[in-house]
C-alpha positions as CSV (number, residue, x, y, z in Angstrom):
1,X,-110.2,0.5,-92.0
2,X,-108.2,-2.2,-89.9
3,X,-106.8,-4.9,-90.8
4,X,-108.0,-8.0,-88.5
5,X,-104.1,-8.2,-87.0
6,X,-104.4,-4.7,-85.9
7,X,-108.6,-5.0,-84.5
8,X,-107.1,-8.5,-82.8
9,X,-104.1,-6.7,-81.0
10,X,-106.5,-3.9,-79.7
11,X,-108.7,-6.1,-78.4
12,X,-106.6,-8.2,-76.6
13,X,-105.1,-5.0,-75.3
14,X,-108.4,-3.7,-74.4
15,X,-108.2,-0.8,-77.0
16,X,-110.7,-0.3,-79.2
17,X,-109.7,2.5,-82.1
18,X,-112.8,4.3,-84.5
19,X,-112.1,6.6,-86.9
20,X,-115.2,9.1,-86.2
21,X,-116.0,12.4,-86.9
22,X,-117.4,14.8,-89.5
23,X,-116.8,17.8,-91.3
24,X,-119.6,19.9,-92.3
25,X,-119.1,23.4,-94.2
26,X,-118.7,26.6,-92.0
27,X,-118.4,29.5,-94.4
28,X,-120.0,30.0,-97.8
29,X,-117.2,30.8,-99.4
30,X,-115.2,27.5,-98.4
31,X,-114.1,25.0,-100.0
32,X,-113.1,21.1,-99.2
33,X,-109.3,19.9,-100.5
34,X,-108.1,16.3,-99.9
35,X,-104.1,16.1,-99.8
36,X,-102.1,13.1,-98.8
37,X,-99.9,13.3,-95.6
38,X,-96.2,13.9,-96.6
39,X,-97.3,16.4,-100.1
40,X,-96.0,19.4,-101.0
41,X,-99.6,20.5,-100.3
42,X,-99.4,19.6,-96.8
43,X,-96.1,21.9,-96.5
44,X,-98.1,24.5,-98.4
45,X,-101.8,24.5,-96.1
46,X,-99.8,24.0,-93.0
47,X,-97.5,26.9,-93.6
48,X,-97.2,30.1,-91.3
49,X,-98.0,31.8,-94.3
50,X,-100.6,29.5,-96.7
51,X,-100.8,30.7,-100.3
52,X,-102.0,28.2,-103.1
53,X,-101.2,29.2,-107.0
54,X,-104.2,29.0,-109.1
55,X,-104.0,30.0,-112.8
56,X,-100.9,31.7,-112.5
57,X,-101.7,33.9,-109.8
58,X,-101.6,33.5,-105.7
59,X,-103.9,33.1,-103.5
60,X,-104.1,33.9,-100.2
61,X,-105.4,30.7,-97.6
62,X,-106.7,30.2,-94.4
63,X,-107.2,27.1,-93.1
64,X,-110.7,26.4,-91.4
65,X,-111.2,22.6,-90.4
66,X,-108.5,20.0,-90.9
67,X,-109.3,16.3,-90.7
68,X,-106.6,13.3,-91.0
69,X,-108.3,10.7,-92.6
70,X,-108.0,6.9,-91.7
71,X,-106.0,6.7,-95.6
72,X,-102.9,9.0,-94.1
73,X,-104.5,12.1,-96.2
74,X,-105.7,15.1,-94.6
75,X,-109.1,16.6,-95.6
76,X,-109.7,20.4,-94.4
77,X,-111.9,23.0,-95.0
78,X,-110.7,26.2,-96.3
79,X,-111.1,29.8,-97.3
80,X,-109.3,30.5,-100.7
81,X,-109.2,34.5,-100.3
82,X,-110.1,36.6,-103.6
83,X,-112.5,33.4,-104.9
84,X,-116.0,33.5,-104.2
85,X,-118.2,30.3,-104.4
């Protein structure tokens, strides 16, 4: 996940960084979407107002779990209204 010039600096700084956590599914109905930081999706999930477009029709989102990974893209958990899974 580091490179050894970044683990060496936070060492000698006395900082140690992990990337930890998990996500694990909350609703049955939810679904996992990977996006990279700086997408149009990111402008799109993290809108006031989240709607995705999904064989020509719109979809209504809400955002459940959100997760940036240790690549710069977000993973999040989400609830894709009108679509049962």
């Amino acid at each position: 996940m580091f490179n050894s010039e970044t683990y060496v600096n936070n060492v000698i700084n006395n900082k140690v960084q992990q990337v930890s956590g998990s996500l694990i599914k909350t609703d049955p109905n939810s679904v996992f979407i990977r996006f990279d930081k700086g997408s149009r999706m990111e402008d799109t999930i993290f809108d006031a107002r989240p709607t995705i477009r999904i064989d020509g029709s719109n979809y209504k989102i809400t955002v459940l779990q959100v997760m940036l990974s240790h690549d710069s893209s977000y993973i999040c958990e989400v609830i894709i209204d009108g679509i049962s899974r």
